[in-house]
C-alpha angles and dihedrals in degrees: 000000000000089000091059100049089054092057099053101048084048090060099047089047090051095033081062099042089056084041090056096042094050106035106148091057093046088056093047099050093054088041083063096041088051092057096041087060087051100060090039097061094045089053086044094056093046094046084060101040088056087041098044102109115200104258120250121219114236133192147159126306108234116251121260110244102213113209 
């Protein structure tokens, strides 16, 4: 359990020291992933919006008397 814990604050430690180092990738690569969502929820949207069928009210069938 402790081990774990140290791995994981030694990652975050190492995983901001790359960012830092390397700051303008990092922006431009959010600034990427930022723009891909974008465009996949648009598509998405519009993917449900073609997809979406009118809803048909359904109800019970009446019961059979049998005589």
């Amino acid at each position: 359990m402790i081990i774990n814990i140290l791995i994981f604050v030694a990652g975050v430690i190492v995983g901001a020291l790359v960012a830092r180092n390397n700051q303008e990738e990092v922006n431009k690569v959010v600034e990427e992933a930022k723009e891909l969502a974008a465009k996949a929820e648009a598509e998405l949207k519009e993917l449900k919006a073609k997809t979406k069928k009118p809803t048909t009210k359904r109800g019970r069938k009446p019961a059979v008397k049998k005589k």
